[in-house]
N, C-alpha and C positions, 0 to 999 in steps of 0.2 A: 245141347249142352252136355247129357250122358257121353255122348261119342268122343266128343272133345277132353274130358275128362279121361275116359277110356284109353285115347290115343295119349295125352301126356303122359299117365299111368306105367303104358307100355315104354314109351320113350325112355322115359326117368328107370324104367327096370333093366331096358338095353344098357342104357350107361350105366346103370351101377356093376350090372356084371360085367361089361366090359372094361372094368377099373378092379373090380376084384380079380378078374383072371390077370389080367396085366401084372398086380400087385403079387398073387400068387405065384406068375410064372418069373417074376425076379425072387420070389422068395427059393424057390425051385432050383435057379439057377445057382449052379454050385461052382463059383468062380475058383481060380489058383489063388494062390499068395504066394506075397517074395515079401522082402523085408528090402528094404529103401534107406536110402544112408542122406540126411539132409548136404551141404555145404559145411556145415557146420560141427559134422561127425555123428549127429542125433538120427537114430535108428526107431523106425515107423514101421507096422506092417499096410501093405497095401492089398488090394485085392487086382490080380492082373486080370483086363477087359481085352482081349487078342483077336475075338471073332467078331464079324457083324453083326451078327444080333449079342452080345455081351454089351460092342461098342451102344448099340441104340440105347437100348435099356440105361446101362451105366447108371447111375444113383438116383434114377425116380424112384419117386415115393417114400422115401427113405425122412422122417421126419426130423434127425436129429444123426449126426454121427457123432462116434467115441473121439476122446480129444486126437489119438495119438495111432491114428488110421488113416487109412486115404485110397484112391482107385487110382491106376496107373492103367490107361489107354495105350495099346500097343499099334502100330500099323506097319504094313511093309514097306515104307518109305520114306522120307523125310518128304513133306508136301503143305501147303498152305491151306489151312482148314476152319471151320465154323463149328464152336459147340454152342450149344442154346441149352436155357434151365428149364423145359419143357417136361411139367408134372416133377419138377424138382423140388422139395418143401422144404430145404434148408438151404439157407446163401452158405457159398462155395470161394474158393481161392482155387484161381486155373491156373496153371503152369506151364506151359509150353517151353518143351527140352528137345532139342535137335537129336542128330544121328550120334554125336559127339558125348550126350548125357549134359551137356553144357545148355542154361534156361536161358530162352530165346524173347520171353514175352510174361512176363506178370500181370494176374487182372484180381487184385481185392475185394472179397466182401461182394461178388457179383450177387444181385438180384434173387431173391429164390422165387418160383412161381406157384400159384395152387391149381388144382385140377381145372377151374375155370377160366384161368387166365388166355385170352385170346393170343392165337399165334403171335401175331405183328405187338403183340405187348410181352414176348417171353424177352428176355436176356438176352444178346448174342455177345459173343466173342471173338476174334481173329486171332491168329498167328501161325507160326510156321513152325515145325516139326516132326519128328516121328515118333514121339512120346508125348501124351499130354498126363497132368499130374491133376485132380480134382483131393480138394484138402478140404476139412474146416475150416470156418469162414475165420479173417487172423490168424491165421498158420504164417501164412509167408512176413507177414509185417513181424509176428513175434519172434520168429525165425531169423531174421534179419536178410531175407534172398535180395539177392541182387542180380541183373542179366549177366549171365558169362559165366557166373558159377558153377559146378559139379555135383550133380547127385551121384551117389552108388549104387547100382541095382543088377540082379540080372534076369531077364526074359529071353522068351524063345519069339524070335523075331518070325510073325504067322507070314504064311506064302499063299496069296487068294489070285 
């Protein structure tokens, strides 16, 4: 019974630091910003996510964001892709924007997860392009997006 005790003890201590480093090393992580121009002319800062490990990380942990912020995912290609809310803690609005700047794919008010939510129970999402846009959850319905539309932004398109 001690051993058993013992060993969950350990367990529960791995995971916690392993959740605080994780936590740490997004706090750590000192993204760009660009300023993002809706459809609609309404100016947002974003924070741009260019690298692989930017892209993973992307907004775990993060309990709540400001109304009038967002992450912009950058990739070298226009290509058909999956983001999931894995250790995400606020529902999100994902936006998928072609090579064009033009939105390809809207998903509202997605799912948030908490640190124990089992993979095959996290969010997913599809669609296709080279920019993805992560908002507060009601950004795009308030906004009024619609597919085809135009943001304004500019990034440095990464080369991996």
């Amino acid at each position: 019974m001690k051993k058993t005790k013992i060993l969950f003890l350990a367990i529960a201590l791995i995971g916690a630091a392993g959740w605080i480093f994780a936590a740490q090393s997004h706090k750590a992580q000192r993204l760009k910003m660009t300023s993002l121009y809706f459809p609609n002319g309404k100016k947002i800062s974003v924070s741009v996510a260019d690298t692989p490990n930017e892209r993973e990380i992307g907004l775990m942990y993060r309990k709540a964001l400001p109304k009038n912020y967002g992450m912009i995912f950058v990739f070298p290609q226009k290509d058909a892709m999956e983001f999931w809310m894995k250790n995400t803690l606020t529902s999100l609005d994902i936006v998928y924007i072609g090579s064009d700047k033009e939105i390809t794919r809207i998903y509202s008010r997605v799912k948030a997860s908490t640190l124990k939510t089992p993979d095959a129970k996290v969010a997913r999402v599809w669609g296709v392009g080279q920019y993805v846009l992560e908002l507060p959850a009601g950004t795009a319905v308030r906004e009024h997006f619609k597919i085809g539309q135009k943001f304004r932004f500019k990034v440095k398109i990464p080369i991996e």
